[in-house]
C-alpha positions as CSV (number, residue, x, y, z in Angstrom):
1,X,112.5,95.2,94.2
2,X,114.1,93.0,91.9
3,X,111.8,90.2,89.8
4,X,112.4,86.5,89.0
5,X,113.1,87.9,85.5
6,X,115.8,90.0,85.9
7,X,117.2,88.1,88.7
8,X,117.9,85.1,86.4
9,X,119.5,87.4,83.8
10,X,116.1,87.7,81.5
11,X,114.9,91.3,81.1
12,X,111.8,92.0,81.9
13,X,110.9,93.3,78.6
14,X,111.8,89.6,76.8
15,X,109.5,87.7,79.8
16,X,106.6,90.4,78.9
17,X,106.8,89.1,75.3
18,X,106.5,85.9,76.6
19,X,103.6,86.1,78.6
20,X,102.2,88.1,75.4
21,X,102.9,85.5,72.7
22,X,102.6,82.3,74.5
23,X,99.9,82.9,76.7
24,X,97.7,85.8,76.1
25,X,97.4,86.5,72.4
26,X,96.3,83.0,71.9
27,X,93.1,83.7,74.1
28,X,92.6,86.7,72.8
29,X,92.7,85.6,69.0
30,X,90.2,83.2,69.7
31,X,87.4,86.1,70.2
32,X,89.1,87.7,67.3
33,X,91.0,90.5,69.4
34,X,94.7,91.8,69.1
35,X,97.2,92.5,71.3
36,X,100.4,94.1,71.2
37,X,103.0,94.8,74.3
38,X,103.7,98.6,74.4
39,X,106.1,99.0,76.9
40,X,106.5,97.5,80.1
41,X,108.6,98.3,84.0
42,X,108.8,97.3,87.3
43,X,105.6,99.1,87.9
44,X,103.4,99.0,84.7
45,X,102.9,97.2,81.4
46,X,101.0,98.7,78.9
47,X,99.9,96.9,75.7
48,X,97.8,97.8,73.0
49,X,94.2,95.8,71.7
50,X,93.0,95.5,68.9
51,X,90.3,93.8,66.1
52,X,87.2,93.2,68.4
53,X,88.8,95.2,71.1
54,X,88.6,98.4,69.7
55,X,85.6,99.8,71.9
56,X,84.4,96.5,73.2
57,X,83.0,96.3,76.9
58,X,84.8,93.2,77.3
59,X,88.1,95.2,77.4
60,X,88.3,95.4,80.8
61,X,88.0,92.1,81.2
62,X,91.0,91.4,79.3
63,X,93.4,93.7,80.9
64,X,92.1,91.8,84.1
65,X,93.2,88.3,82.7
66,X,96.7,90.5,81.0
67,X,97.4,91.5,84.6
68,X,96.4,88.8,86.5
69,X,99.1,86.8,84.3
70,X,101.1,89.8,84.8
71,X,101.4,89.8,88.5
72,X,101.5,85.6,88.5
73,X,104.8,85.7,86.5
74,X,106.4,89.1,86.4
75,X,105.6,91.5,88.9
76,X,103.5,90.8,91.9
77,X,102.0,94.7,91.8
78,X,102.3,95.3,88.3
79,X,99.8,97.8,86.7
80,X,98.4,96.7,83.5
81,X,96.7,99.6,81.3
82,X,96.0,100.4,77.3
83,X,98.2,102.9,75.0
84,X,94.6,104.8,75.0
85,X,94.3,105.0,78.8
């Protein structure tokens, strides 16, 4: 299954970084967290959190909201899970 990224000649990895920069490490900066993109295919992105992430309950929350944006605008079934999972 091709995506809308590669399909218009942007690698999936560059529209990851995207999603990152522009749209989830701003809400995650405001609570004081990190986040970093790992690695990233068809089927699963993973990223790695950090600052008040490390060991925070909340943390499933923001993979939620990371693959929620995820499947929105890179892969409709993409898996989203930490470095430490």
């Amino acid at each position: 299954m091709a995506t809308a990224a590669v399909e218009s000649g942007v690698s999936l990895e560059a529209k990851a970084k995207q999603l990152i920069d522009e749209v989830v490490r701003p809400l995650v900066q405001v609570d004081g967290g990190q986040i970093e993109l790992v690695s990233v295919t068809e089927a699963r992105m993973v990223v790695r959190l950090g600052g008040r992430y490390l060991g925070c309950p909340g943390r499933p929350y923001v993979l939620q909201i990371v693959e929620r944006a995820a499947r929105k605008s890179l892969v409709p079934d993409i898996q989203v899970t930490t470095d430490t999972d």
